[in-house]
MDAnalysis code that builds the backbone (N, CA, C; Angstrom):
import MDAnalysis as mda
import numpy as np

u = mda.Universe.empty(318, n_residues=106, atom_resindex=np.repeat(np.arange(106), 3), trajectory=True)
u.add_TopologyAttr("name", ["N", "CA", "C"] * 106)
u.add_TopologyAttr("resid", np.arange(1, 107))
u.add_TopologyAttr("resname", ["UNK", "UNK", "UNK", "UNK", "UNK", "UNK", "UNK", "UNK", "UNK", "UNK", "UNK", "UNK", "UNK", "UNK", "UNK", "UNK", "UNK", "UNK", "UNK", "UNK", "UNK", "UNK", "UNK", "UNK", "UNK", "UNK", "UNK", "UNK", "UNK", "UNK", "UNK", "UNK", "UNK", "UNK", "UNK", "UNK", "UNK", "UNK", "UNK", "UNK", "UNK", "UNK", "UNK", "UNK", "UNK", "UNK", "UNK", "UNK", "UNK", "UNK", "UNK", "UNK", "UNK", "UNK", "UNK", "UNK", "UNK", "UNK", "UNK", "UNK", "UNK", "UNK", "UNK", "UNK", "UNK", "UNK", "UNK", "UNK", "UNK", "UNK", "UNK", "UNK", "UNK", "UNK", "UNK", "UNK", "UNK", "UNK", "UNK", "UNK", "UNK", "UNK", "UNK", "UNK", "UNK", "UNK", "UNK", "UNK", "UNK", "UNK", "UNK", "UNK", "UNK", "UNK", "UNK", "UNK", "UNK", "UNK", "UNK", "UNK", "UNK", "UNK", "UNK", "UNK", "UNK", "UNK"])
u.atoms.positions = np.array([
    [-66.917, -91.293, -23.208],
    [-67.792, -90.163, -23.330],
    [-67.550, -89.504, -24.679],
    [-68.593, -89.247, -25.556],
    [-68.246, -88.794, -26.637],
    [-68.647, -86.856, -26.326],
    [-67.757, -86.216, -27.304],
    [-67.677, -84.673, -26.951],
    [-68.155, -84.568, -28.827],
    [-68.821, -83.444, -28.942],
    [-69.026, -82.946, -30.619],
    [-67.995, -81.459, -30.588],
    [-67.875, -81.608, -31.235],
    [-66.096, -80.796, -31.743],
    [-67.177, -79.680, -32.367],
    [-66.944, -78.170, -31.955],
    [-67.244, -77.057, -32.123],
    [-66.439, -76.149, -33.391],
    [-66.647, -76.164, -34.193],
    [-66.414, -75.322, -35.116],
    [-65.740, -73.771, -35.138],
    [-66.468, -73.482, -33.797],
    [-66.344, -71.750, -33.893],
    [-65.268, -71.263, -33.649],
    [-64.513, -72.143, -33.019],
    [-62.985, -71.487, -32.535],
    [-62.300, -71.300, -33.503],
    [-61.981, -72.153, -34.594],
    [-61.082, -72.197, -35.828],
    [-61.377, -70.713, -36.589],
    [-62.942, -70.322, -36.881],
    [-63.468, -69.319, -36.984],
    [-62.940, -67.999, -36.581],
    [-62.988, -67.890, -34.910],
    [-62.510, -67.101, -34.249],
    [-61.248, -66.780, -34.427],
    [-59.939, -67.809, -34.925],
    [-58.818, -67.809, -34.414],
    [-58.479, -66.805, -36.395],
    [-58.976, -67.516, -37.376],
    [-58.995, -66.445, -38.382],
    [-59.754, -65.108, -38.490],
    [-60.626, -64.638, -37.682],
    [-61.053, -62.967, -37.631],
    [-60.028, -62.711, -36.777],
    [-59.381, -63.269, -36.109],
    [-58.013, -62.653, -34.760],
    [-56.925, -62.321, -36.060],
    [-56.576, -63.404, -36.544],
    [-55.604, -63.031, -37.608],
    [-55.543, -62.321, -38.617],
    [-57.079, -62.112, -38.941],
    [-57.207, -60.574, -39.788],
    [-56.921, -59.708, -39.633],
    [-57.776, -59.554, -38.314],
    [-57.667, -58.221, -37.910],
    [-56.030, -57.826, -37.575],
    [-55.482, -58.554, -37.600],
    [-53.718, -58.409, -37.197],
    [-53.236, -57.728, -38.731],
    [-53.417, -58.675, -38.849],
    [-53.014, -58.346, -40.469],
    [-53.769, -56.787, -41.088],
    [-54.730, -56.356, -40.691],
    [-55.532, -55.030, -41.591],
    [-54.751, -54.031, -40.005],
    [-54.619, -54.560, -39.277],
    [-53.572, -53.264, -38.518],
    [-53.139, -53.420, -37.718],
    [-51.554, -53.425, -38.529],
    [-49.846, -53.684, -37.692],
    [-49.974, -52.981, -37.160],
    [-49.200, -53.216, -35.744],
    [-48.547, -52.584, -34.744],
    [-47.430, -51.700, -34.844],
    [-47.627, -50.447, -34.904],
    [-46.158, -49.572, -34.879],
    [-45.416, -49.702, -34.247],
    [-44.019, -49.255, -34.389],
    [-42.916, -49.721, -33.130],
    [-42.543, -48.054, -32.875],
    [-42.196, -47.830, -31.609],
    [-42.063, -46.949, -31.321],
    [-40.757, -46.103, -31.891],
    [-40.790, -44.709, -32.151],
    [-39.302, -44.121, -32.795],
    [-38.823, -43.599, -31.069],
    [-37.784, -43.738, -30.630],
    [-37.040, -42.355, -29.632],
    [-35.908, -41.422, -30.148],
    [-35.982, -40.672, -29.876],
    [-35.147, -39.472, -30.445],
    [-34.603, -38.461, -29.415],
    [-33.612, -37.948, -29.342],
    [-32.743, -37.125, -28.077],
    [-31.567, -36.547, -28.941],
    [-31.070, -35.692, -28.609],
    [-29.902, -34.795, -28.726],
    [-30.073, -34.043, -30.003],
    [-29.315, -33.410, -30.992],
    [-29.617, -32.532, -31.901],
    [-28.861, -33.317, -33.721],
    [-30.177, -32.714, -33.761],
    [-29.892, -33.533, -35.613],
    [-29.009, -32.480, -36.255],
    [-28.423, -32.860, -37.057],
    [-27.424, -31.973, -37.757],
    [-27.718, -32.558, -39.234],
    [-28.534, -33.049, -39.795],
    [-28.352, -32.877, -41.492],
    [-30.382, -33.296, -41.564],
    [-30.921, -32.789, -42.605],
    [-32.138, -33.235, -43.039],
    [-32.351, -34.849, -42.374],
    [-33.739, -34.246, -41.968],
    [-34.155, -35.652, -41.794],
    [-35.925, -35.419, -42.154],
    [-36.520, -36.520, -42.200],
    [-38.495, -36.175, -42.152],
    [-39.293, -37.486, -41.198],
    [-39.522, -36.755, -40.528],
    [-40.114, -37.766, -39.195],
    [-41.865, -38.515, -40.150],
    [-41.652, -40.071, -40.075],
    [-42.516, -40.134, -41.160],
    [-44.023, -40.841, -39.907],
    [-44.999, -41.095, -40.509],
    [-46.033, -41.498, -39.945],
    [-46.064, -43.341, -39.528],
    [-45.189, -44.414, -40.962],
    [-45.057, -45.221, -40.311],
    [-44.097, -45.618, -39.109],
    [-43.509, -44.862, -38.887],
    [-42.482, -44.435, -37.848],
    [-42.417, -44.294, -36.524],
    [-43.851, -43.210, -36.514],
    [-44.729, -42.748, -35.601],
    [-45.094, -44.080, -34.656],
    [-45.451, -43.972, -33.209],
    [-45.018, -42.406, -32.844],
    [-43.484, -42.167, -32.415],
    [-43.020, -40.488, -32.119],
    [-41.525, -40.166, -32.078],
    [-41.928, -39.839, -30.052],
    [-40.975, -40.572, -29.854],
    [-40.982, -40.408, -27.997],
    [-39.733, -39.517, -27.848],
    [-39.523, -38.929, -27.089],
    [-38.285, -37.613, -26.896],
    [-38.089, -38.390, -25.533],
    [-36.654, -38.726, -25.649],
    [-35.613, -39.650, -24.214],
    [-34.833, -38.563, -23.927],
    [-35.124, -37.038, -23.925],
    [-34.221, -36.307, -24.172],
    [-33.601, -34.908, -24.278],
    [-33.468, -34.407, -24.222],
    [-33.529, -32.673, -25.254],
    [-33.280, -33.294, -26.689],
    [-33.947, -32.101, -27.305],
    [-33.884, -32.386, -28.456],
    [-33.696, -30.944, -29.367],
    [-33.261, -31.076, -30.176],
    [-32.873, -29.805, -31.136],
    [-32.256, -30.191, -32.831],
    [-32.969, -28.873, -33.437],
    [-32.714, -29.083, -35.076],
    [-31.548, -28.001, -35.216],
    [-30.236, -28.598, -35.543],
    [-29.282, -27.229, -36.031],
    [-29.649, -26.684, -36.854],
    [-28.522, -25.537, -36.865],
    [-28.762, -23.990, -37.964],
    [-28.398, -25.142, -38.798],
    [-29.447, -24.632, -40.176],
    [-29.051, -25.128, -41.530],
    [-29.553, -26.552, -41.707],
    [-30.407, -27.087, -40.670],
    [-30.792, -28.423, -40.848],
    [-32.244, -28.000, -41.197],
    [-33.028, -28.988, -41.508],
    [-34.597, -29.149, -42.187],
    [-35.646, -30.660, -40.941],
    [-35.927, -30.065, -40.242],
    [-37.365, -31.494, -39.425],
    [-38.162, -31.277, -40.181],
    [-38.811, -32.373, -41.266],
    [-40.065, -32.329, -41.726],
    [-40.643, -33.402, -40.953],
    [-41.786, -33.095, -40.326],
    [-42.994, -34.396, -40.065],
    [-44.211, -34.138, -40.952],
    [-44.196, -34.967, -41.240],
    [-45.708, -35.324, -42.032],
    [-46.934, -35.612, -41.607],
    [-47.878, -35.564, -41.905],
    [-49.477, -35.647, -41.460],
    [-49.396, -36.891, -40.860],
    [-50.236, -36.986, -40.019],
    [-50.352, -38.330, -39.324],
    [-49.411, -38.707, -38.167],
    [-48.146, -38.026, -37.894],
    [-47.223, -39.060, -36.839],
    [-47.407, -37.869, -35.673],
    [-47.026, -38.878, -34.751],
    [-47.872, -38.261, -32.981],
    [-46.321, -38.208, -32.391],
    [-46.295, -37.127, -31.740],
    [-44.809, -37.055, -31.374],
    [-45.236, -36.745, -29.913],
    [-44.292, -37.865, -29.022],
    [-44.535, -37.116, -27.282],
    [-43.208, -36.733, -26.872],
    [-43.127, -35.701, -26.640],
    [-42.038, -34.581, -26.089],
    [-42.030, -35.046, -24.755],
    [-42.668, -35.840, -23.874],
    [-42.147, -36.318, -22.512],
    [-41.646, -35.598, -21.800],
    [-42.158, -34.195, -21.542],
    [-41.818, -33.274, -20.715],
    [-40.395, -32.459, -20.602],
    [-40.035, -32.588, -22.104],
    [-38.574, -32.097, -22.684],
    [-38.913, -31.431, -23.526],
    [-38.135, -30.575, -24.391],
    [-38.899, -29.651, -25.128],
    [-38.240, -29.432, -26.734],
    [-38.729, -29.157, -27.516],
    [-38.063, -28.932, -29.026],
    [-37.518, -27.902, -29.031],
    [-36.076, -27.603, -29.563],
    [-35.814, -26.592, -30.057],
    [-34.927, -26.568, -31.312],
    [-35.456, -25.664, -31.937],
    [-35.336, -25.684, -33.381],
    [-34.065, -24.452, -33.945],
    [-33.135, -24.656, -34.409],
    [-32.377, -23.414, -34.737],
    [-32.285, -23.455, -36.454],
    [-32.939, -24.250, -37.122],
    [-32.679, -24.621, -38.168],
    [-34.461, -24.174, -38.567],
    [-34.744, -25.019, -39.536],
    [-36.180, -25.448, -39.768],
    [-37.361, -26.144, -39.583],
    [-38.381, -26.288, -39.441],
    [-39.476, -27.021, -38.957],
    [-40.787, -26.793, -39.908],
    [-40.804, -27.987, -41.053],
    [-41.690, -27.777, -41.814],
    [-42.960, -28.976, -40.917],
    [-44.094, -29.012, -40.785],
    [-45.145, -29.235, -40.042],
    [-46.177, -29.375, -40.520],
    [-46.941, -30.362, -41.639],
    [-48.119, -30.267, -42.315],
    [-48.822, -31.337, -41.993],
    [-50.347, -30.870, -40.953],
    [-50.906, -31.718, -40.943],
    [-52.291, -31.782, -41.709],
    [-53.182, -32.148, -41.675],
    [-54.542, -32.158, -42.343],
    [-55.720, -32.692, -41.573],
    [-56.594, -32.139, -41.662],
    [-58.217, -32.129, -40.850],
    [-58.138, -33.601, -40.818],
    [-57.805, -34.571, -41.397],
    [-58.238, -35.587, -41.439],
    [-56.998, -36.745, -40.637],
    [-56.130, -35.818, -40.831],
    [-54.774, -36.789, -40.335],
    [-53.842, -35.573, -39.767],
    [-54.008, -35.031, -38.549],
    [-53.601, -34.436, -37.597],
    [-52.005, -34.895, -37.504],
    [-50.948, -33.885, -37.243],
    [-50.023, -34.146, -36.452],
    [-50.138, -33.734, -34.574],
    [-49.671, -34.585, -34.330],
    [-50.652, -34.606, -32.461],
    [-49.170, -34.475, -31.870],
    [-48.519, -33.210, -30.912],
    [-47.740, -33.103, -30.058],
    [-48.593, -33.217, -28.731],
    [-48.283, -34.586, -27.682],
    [-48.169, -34.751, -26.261],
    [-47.150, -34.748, -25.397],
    [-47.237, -34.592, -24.180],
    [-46.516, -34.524, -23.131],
    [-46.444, -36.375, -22.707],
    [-45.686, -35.695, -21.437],
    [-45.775, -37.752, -20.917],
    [-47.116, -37.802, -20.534],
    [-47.781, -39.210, -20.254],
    [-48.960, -39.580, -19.691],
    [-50.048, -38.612, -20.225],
    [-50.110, -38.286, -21.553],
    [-51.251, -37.435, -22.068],
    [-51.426, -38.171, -23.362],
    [-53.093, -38.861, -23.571],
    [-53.363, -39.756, -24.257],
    [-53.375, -38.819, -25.756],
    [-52.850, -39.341, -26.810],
    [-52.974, -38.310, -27.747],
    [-53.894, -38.677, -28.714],
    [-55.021, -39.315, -28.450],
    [-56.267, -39.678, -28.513],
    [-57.864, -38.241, -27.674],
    [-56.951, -37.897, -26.821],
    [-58.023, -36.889, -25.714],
    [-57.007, -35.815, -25.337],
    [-56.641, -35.312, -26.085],
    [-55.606, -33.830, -25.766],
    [-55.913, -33.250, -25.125],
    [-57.205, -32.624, -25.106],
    [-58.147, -31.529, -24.109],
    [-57.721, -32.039, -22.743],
])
């Protein structure tokens, strides 16, 4: 029985691999207990999951930057130090809870 060999898959299997390639997968950050020296929570990083309490000492600096989505998982920040926080209309910093899509906040 002869079969004619289809073209389109080979096709298919390079737009799959593009699209991989135009956008990596982030790996998740977790974070718990209290930072004690500068740190800056960055966007490729993102997102930051809280396993934890979490807290910034006196005299320490949390910068996050525009863009990274942090879920507090029903634990809470506390800050005794600093918390610089800049996001932009276009690239939001997004604080969620657990099971709250940070895609649909409302």
């Amino acid at each position: 029985m002869n079969e004619k060999i289809s073209f389109s898959n080979p096709i298919a299997i390079i737009v799959i691999a593009n699209s991989v390639l135009i956008n990596p997968v982030r790996a998740e950050t977790t974070v718990n207990g209290i930072i004690t020296s500068d740190v800056t929570w960055t966007k490729a990083n993102s997102p930051y999951t809280f396993k934890g309490q979490f807290a910034v000492d006196r005299g320490v600096t949390l910068t996050i930057e525009s863009g990274v989505s942090i879920n507090i998982n029903n634990y809470y920040l506390q800050v005794n130090g600093t918390l610089i926080a800049r996001g932009t209309n276009n690239d939001r910093i997004m604080f969620t809870a657990a099971n709250q899509d940070p895609n649909n906040p409302g």
